[in-house]
N, CA and C atoms as an extended XYZ file, in Angstrom:
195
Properties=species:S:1:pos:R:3:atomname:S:1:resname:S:1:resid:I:1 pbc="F F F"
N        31.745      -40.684       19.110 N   UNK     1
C        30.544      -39.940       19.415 CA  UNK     1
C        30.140      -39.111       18.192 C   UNK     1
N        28.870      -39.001       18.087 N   UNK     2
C        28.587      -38.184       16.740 CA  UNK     2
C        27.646      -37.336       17.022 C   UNK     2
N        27.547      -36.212       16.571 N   UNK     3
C        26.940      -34.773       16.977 CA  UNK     3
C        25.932      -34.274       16.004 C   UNK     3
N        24.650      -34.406       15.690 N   UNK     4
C        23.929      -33.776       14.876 CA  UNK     4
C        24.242      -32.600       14.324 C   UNK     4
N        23.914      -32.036       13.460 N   UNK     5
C        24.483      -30.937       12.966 CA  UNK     5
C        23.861      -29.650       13.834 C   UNK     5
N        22.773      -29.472       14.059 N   UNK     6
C        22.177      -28.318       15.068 CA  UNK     6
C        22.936      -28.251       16.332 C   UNK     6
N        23.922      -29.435       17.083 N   UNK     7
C        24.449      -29.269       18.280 CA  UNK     7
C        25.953      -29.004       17.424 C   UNK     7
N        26.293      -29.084       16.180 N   UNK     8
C        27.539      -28.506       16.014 CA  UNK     8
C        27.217      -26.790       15.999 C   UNK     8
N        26.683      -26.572       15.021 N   UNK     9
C        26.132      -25.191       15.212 CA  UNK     9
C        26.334      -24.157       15.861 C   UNK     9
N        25.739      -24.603       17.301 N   UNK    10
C        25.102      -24.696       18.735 CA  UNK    10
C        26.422      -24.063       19.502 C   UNK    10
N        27.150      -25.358       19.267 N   UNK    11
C        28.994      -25.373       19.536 CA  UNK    11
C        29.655      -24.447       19.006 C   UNK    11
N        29.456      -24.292       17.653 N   UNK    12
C        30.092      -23.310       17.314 CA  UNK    12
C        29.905      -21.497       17.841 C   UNK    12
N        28.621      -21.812       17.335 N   UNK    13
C        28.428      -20.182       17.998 CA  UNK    13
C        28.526      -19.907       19.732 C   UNK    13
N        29.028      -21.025       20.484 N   UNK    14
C        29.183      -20.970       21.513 CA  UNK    14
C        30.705      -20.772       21.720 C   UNK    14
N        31.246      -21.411       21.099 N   UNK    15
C        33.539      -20.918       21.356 CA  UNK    15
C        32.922      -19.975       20.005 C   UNK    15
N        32.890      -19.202       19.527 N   UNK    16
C        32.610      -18.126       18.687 CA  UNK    16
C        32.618      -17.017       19.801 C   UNK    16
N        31.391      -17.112       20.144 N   UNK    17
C        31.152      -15.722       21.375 CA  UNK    17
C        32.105      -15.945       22.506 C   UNK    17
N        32.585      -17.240       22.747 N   UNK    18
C        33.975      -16.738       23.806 CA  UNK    18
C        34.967      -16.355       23.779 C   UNK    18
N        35.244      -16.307       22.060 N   UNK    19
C        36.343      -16.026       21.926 CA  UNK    19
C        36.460      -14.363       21.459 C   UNK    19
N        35.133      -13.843       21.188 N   UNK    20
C        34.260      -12.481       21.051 CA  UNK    20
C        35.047      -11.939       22.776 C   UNK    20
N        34.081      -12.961       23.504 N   UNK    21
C        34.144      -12.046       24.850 CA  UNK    21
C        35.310      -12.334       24.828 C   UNK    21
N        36.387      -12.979       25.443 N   UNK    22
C        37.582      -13.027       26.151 CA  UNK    22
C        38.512      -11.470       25.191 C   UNK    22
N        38.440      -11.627       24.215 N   UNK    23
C        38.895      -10.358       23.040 CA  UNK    23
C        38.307       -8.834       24.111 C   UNK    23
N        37.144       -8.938       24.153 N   UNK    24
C        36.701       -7.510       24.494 CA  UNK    24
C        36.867       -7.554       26.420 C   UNK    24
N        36.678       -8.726       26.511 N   UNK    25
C        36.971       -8.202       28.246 CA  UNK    25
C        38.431       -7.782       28.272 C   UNK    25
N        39.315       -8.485       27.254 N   UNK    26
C        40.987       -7.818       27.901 CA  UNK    26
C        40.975       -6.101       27.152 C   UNK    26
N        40.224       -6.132       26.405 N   UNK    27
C        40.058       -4.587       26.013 CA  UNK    27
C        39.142       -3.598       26.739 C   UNK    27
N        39.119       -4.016       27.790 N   UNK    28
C        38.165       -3.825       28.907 CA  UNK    28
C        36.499       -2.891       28.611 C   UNK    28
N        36.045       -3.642       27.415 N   UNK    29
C        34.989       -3.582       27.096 CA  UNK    29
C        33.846       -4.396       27.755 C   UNK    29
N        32.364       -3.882       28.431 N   UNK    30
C        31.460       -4.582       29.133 CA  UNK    30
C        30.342       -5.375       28.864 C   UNK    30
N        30.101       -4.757       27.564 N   UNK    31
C        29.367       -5.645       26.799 CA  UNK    31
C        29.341       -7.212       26.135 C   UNK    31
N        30.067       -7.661       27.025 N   UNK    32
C        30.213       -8.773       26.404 CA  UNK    32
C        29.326      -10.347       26.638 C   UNK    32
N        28.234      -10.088       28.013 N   UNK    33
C        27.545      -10.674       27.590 CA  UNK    33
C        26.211      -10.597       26.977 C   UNK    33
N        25.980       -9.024       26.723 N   UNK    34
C        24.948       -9.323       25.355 CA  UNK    34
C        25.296       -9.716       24.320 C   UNK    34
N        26.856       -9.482       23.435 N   UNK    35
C        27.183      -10.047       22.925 CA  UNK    35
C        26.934      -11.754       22.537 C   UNK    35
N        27.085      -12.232       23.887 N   UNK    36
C        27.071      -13.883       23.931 CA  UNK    36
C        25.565      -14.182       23.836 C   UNK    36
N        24.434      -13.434       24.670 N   UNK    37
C        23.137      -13.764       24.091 CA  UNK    37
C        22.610      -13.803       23.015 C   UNK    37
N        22.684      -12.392       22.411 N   UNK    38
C        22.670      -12.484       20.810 CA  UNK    38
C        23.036      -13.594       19.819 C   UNK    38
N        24.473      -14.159       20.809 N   UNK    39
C        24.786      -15.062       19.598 CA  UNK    39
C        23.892      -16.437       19.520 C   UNK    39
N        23.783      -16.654       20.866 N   UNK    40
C        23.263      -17.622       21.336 CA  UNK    40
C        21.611      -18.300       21.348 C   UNK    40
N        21.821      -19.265       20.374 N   UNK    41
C        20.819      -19.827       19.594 CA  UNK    41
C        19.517      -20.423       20.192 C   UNK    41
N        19.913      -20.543       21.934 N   UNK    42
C        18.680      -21.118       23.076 CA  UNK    42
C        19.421      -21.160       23.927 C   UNK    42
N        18.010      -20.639       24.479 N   UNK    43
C        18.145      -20.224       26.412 CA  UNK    43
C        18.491      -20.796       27.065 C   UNK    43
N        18.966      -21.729       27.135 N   UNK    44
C        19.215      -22.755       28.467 CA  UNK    44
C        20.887      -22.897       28.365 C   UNK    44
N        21.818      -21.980       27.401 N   UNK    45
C        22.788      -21.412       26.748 CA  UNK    45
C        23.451      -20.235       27.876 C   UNK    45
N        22.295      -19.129       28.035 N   UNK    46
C        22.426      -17.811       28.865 CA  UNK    46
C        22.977      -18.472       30.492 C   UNK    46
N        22.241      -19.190       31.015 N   UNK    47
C        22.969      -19.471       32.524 CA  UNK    47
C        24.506      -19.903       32.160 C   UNK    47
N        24.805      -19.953       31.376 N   UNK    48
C        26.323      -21.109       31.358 CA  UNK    48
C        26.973      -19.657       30.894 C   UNK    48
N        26.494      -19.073       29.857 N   UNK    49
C        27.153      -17.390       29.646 CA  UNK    49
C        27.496      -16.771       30.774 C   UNK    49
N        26.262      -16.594       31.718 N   UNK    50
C        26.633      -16.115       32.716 CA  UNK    50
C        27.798      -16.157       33.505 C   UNK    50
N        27.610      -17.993       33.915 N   UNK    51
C        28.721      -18.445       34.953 CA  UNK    51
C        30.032      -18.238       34.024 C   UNK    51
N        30.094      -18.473       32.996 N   UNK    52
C        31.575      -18.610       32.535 CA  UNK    52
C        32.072      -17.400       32.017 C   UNK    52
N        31.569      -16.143       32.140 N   UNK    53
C        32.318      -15.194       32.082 CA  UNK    53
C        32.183      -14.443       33.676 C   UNK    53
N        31.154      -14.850       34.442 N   UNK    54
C        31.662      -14.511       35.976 CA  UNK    54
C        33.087      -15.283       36.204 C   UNK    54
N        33.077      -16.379       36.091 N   UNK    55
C        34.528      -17.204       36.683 CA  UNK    55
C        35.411      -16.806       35.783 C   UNK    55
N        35.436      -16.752       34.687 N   UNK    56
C        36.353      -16.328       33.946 CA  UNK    56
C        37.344      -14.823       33.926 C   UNK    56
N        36.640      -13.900       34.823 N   UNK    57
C        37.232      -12.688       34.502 CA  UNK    57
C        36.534      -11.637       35.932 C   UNK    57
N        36.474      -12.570       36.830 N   UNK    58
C        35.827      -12.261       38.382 CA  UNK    58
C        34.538      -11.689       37.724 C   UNK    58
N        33.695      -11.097       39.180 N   UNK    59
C        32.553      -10.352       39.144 CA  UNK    59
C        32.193       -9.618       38.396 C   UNK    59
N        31.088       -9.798       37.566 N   UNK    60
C        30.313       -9.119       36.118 CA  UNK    60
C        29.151       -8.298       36.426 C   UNK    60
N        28.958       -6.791       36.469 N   UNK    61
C        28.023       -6.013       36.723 CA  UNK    61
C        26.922       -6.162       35.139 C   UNK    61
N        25.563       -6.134       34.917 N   UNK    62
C        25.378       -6.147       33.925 CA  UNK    62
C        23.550       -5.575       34.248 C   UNK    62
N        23.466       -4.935       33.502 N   UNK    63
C        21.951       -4.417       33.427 CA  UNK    63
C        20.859       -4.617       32.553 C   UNK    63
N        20.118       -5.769       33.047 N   UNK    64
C        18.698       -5.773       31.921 CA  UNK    64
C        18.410       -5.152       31.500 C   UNK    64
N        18.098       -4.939       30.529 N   UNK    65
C        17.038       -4.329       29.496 CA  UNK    65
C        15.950       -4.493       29.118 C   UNK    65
């Protein structure tokens, strides 16, 4: 399988910011998914942020801005 370079990227800055968040949630820091938006290069990115640090580390309180 071969991956254009914009979906490596993509990939990368995606296990980048999880490995951001998983770091700051055990330091029981909350910010961690603006963190992952910021990093995150397109929107259709943010729903999967969501779910995988809800399942990942139970129920996530978080406030728009």
């Amino acid at each position: 399988m071969v991956l254009k370079k914009e979906y490596l990227d993509e990939l990368f800055l995606l296990m980048r910011s999880f490995l951001i968040g998983e770091r700051l949630l055990k330091e029981g820091k909350p910010k961690v998914l603006m963190i992952f938006l910021s990093l995150s290069p397109r929107k259709r990115n943010e729903n999967f942020a969501l779910s995988y640090y809800s399942s990942a580390s139970g129920p996530i309180r978080f406030i728009k801005s």
